[in-house]
N, C-alpha and C positions, 0 to 999 in steps of 0.2 A: 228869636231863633233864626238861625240861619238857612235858605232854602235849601235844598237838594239839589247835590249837583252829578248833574248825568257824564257828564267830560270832563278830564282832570288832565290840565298840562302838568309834568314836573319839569321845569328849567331849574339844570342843574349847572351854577357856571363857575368854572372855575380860572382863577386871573392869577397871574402866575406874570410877576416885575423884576428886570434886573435889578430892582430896588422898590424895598418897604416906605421909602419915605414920599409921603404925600404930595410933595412938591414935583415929583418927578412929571415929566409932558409924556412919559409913553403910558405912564397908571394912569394920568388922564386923560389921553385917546383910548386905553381901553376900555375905563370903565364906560366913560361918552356910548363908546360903539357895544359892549355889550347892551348898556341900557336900551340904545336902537335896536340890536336883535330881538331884545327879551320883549318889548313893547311890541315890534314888530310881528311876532309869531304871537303874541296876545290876542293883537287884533284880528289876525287870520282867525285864530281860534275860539273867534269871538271872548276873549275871557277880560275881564273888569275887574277882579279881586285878586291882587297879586299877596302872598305870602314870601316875605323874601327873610330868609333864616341867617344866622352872625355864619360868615364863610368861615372856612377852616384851611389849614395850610394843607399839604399832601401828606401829613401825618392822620390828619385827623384833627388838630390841635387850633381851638380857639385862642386868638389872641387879642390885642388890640390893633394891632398892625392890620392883621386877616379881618378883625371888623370892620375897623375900618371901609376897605372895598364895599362890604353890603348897604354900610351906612349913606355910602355916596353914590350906590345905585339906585337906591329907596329914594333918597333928596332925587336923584333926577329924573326916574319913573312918574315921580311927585308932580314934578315941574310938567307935565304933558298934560296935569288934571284932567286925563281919558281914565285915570285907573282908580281904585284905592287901595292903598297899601298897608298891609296887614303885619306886626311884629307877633310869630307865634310865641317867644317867648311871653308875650304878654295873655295870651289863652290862659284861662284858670284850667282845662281840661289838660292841657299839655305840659302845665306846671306841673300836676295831678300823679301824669304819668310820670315825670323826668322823677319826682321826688320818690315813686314806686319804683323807681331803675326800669320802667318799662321801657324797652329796645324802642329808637327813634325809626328805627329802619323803614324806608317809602321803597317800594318799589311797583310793577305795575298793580298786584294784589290787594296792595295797602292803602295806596294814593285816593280814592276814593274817600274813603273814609277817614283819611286826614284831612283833606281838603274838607270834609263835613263837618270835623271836628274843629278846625280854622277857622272855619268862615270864607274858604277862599275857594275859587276853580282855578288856578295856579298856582305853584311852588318852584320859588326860586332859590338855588342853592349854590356856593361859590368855594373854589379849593385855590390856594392861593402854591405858589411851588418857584419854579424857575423859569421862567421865557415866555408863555403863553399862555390864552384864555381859554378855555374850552367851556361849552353850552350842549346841555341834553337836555332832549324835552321828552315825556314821558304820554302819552294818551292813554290816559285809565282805562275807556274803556275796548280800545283793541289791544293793551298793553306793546304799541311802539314806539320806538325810541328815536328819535332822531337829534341831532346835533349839529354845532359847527366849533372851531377850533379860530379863532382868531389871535391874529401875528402881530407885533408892533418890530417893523423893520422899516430901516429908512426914512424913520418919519411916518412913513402910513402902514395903517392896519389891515392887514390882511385875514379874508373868512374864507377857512375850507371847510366843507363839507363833509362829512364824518357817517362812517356806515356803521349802526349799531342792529340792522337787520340779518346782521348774519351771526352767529352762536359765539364767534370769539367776541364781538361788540356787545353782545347782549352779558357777556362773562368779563368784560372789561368795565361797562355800565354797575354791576352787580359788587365786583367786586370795591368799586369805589364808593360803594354805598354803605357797604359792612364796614370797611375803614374809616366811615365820615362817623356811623352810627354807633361801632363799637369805641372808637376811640372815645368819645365823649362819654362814653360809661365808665370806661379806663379811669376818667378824668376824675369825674364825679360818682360814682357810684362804684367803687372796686368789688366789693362783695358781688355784686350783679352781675358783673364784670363775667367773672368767674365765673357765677354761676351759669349765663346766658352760652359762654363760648365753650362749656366742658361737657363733653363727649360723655359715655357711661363710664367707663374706668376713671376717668378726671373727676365724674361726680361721686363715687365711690373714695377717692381719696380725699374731696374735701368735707365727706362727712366725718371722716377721721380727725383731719385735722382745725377745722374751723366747726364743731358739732353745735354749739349754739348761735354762732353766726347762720348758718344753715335752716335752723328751725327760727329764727326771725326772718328772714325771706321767706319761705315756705309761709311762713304766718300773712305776710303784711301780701304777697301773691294772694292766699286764699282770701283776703278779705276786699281784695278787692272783685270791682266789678265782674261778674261772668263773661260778658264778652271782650273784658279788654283780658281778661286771664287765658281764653281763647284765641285771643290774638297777639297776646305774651308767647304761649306754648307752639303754636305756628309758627312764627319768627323763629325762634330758638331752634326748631328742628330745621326750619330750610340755611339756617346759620348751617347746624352740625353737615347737612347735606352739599350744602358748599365747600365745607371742608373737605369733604372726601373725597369731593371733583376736584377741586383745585390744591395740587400739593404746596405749591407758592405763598398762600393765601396758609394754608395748615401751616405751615412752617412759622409764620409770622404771629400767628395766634401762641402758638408753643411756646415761643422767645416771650411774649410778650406775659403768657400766664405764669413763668417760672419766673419771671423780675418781681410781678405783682406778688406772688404767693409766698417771693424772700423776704418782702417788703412788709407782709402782715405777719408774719410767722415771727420776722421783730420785732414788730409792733407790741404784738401781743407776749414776747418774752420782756420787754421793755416795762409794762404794764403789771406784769408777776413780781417783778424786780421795785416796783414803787411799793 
């Protein structure tokens, strides 16, 4: 069993290349220099058990390209043998959840108790996009954030420093987390999908039209654990809550539910038609 852990960094990093291709000298000064940050504020934070997740691009969207980067942060985290490096995809608890479409979402509330459920007292996370790295670190237990954004110009790397203690940073943080967490449900889990990100009238429509898909969720939720059903249900309303704060964020959830729910509505007339 793994101990209890009282402090929880979340490094959230995200590496963002004029190019996906491996070879390139600025992907490997970046990922070189996040590795240095990430170990770097490890050690501050006294923390030894890094969890480092497969990065996703700015969609949300795991690839190989976007694996990549994690894969080559992990080998060089490795290479310091100060740390040990934890694959959650390899957790049976996190397998457990992902196959339940339980929401991955970490934020200050949650981080605890993934990191319990890890094995680890850090979480590292990586978004891959256009130009730049960005790194958040999360402290479980005063829930703040802090950050940096490093550059690759000129040949060298540059780290600024990032203020996620003021309400737009803390809605900027947030909001990259529902797009990291929701898309991967998108991905893998559509029904979930739907049901995680749908409001009262959205859930009133899908039991019209998906009514058995409906009550197999509703089933394989109630069967599972009381406390992660607890913390299924939590997730899910501070999703809906974000929604209503952020119209930017709603609006993208909308586009995103009406592609998915054209996408099963075929499925299932495809299915009638066999």
């Amino acid at each position: 069993m793994y101990k209890k852990i009282k402090v929880l960094i979340i490094a959230a990093v995200s590496v963002i290349a004029y190019s996906y291709s491996p070879a390139t000298a600025a992907e490997k000064d970046l990922t070189i220099n996040a590795a240095e940050y990430i170990c770097t504020k490890a050690r501050e934070g006294k923390k030894t058990r890094l969890a480092v997740y497969a990065f996703t691009n700015d969609a949300g969207d795991i690839s190989s390209e976007t694996r990549s980067y994690s894969t080559k942060i992990m080998a060089l985290i490795l290479d310091k043998k100060e740390f040990k490096v934890i694959d959650p995809e390899s957790v049976p608890d996190i397998i457990s959840e992902q196959e339940k479409g339980m929401t991955g979402l970490i934020d200050s509330e949650t981080a605890a108790e993934t990191g319990k459920m890890i094995g680890a007292d850090a979480l590292v996370f990586g978004i891959t996009g256009a130009g730049s790295l960005q790194v958040r670190i999360i402290d479980s237990t005063t829930g703040e954030v802090i950050g940096a954004t490093l550059e690759e110009s000129g040949g060298k790397t540059k780290i600024k420093n990032e203020d996620f203690k003021s309400p737009e940073g803390k809605k900027k943080f947030m909001a990259e987390e529902f797009e990291r967490s929701t898309r991967q449900m998108y991905n893998n889990h559509p029904m979930y999908y739907l049901y995680i990100t749908a409001n009262e009238t959205e859930l009133a429509e899908m039991e019209q039209a998906f009514s058995s898909e409906m009550e197999r969720i509703k089933k394989r939720i109630s069967d599972s654990d009381p406390a992660k059903v607890t913390r299924f249900e939590k997730r899910k309303k501070k999703l809906a809550d974000f929604r209503n704060a952020n119209p930017g964020f709603d609006s993208r959830i909308r586009e995103s539910r009406k592609s998915l729910i054209e996408q099963m509505k075929d499925k299932k007339k495809k299915k009638k038609k066999m």
